[in-house]
C-alpha positions in Angstrom: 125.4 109.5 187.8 125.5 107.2 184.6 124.2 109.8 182.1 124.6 107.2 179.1 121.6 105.8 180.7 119.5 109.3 179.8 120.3 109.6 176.5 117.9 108.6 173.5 118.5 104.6 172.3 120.5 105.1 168.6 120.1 103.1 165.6 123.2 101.4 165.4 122.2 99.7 162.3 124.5 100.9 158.9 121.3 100.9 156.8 119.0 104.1 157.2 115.4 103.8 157.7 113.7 103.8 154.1 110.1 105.6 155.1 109.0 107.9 153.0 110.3 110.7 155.9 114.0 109.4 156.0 114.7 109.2 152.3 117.3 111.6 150.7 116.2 114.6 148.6 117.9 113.1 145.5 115.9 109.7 146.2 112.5 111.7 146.1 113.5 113.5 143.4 114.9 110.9 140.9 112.3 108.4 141.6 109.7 110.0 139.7 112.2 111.0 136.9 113.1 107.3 136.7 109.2 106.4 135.8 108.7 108.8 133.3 111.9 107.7 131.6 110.1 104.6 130.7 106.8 106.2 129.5 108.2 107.4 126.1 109.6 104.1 125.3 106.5 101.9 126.1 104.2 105.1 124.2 106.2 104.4 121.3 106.4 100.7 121.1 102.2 101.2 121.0 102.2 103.6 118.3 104.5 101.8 116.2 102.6 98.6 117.0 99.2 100.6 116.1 101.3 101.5 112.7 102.0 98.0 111.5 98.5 96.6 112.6 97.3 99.8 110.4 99.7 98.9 107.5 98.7 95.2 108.1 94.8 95.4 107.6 93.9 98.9 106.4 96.1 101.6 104.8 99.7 100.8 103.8 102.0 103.3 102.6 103.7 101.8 99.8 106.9 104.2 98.1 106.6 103.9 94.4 110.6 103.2 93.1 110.1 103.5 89.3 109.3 105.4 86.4 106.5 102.9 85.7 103.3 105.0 86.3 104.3 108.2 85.5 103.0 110.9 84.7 100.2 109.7 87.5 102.9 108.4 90.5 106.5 109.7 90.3 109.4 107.9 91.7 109.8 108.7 95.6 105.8 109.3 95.8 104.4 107.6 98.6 100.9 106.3 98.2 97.8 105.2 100.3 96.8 101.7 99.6 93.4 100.9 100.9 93.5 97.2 101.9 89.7 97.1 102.1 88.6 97.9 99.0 87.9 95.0 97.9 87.7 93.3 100.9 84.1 93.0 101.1 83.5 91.9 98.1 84.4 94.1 95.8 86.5 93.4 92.8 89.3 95.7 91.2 87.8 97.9 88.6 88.8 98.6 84.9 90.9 101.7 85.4 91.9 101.2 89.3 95.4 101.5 90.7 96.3 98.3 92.4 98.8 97.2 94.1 99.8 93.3 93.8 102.5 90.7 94.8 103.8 89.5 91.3 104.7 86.1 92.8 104.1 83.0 90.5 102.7 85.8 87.7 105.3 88.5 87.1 107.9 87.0 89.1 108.7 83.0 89.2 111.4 83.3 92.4 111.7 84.5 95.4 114.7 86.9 96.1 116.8 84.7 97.9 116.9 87.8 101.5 117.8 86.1 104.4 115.3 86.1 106.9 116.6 89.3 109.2 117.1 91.6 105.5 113.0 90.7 104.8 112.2 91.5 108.3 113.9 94.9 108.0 113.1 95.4 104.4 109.4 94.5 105.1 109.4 97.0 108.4 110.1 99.8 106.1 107.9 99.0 103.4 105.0 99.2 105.6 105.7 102.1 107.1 106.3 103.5 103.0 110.6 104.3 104.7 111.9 101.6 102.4 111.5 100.4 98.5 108.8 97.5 98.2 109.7 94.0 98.2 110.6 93.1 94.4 108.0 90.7 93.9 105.7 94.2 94.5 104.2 95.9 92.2 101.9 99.2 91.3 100.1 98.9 87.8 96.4 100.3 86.2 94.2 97.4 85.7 93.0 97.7 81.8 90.7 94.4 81.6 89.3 92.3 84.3 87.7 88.3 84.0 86.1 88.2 80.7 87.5 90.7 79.1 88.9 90.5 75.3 91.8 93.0 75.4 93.3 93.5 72.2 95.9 96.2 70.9 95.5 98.1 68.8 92.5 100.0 66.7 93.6 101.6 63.7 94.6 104.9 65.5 96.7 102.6 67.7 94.5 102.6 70.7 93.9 99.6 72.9 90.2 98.1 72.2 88.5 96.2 75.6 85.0 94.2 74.4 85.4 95.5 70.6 85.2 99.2 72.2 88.2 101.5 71.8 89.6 103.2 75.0 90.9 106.9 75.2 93.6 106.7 77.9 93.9 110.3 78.6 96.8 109.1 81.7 99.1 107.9 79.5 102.6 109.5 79.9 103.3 112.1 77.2 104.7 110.8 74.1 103.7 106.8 74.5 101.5 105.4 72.4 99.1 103.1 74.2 101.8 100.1 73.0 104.2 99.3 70.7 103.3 95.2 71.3 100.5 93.8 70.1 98.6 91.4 71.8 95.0 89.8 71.6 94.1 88.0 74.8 90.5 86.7 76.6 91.5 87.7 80.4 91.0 84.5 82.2 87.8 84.9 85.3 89.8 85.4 88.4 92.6 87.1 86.6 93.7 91.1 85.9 95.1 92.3 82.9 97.4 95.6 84.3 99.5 97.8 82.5 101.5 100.8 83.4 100.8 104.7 82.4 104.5 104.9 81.2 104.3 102.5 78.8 107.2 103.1 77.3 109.2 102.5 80.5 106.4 99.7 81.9 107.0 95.9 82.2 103.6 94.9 82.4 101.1 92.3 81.3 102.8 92.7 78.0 106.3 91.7 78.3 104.5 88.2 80.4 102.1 86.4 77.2 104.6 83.8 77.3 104.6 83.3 81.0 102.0 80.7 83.0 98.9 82.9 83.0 100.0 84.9 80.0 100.4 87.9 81.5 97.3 88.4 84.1 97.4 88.4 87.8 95.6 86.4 90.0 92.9 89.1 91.8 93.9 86.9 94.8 97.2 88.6 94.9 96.1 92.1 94.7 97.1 94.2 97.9 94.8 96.8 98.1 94.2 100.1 95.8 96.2 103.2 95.6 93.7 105.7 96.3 96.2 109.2 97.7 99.1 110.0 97.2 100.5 111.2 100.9 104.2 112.4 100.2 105.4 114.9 99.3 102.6 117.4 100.3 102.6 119.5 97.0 101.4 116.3 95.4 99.0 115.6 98.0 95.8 114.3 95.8 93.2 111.6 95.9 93.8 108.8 92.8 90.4 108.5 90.5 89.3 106.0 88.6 89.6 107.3 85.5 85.9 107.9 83.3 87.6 106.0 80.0 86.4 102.5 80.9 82.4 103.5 81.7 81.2 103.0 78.0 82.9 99.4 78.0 80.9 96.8 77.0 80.2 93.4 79.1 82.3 90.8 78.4 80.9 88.6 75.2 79.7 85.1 75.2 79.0 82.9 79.3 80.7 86.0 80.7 78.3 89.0 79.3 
């Protein structure tokens, strides 16, 4: 009797059926693991993307790397500047913190990185990991379009529109400057100073520059309005109340 004839027809095929029945253990096993392996990495790429479009058009952490504003921002604080502040038509405020790109005003160059150092130097700076670009800066504004800003009274305060101004936020020690200067703040155009002025180039060390010394409102960020880092600073940034009893600007402007 031919009993190869009774036996079951074999797969003589080197390749294993690949239904969901006849797959190994380690197959089923690992293929799941090998999905989830790219969830984190694709989760991440969104959040960071979420970060910069955040940083791009809202908030923007921005790390402040000098002496300039102290005692109000200390070196290695990072702040919270609000990119819509004046965004909808409102204008930077006598007293406000700004944040501006001193291109063409404070700074007539560019810093000569090549493209991949800016794109790395800018990543970081957006996400407040990195110093600012150079040409960035963080100064109080202390006269806006119109404005006759002169230094100094006979106590050696600064006068805006004739009326003196008690800067209670200057660093301790500074007077409110040791330059003096008379200038009509051109419409469209910030006069800023920093709290340290002792340690600040500001307005004041620019009269001799295009613009003598103001920035365009154009080239104004956003507004610092928290400080975020480190947490036992943690503190909302006021406009200070030493600017309310300014006058308007005299003459077309008041």
């Amino acid at each position: 009797m031919d009993t190869d004839a009774q036996l079951p027809e074999r797969d003589l095929s080197p390749t294993p059926d690949q239904g969901p029945e006849q797959r190994s253990r380690s197959a089923r096993f690992l293929a799941p693991l090998a999905g989830l392996g790219r969830r984190p990495v694709a989760l991440l790429a969104c959040c960071l993307a979420f970060l910069f479009l955040l940083s791009s058009f809202v908030i923007q952490p921005f790390l402040i790397p000098s002496s300039s504003m102290e005692n109000t921002l200390h070196i290695g604080d990072r702040v919270l500047v609000n990119k819509l502040a004046y965004r909808f038509g409102g204008t930077p405020r006598r007293g406000d913190v700004v944040v501006f790109d001193g291109t063409g005003s404070f700074v007539h160059s560019n810093t000569g990185d090549n493209p991949v150092t800016a794109l790395v130097r800018g990543a970081g700076a957006a996400l407040g990991l990195a110093r600012p670009a150079d040409t960035d800066y963080v100064k109080r504004v202390i006269g806006v379009g119109g404005d006759h800003v002169t230094c100094c009274d006979e106590r050696g305060r600064i006068k805006v529109n004739g009326k003196a101004v008690s800067e209670g936020y200057l660093h301790p020690g500074d007077a409110p400057s040791s330059v003096d200067f008379d200038i009509v703040v051109p419409e469209g155009k910030l006069w800023v100073m920093g709290d340290h002025r002792a340690r600040s180039s500001d307005s004041r060390d620019h009269l001799g520059d295009p613009g003598g010394g103001t920035v365009p409102v154009d080239e104004v960020i956003g507004r610092a309005d928290w400080i975020s880092w480190p947490f036992d600073r943690w503190t909302a940034l006021h406009t200070p109340d030493a600017f309310d009893a300014i006058p308007a600007p005299a003459g077309p402007h008041g």
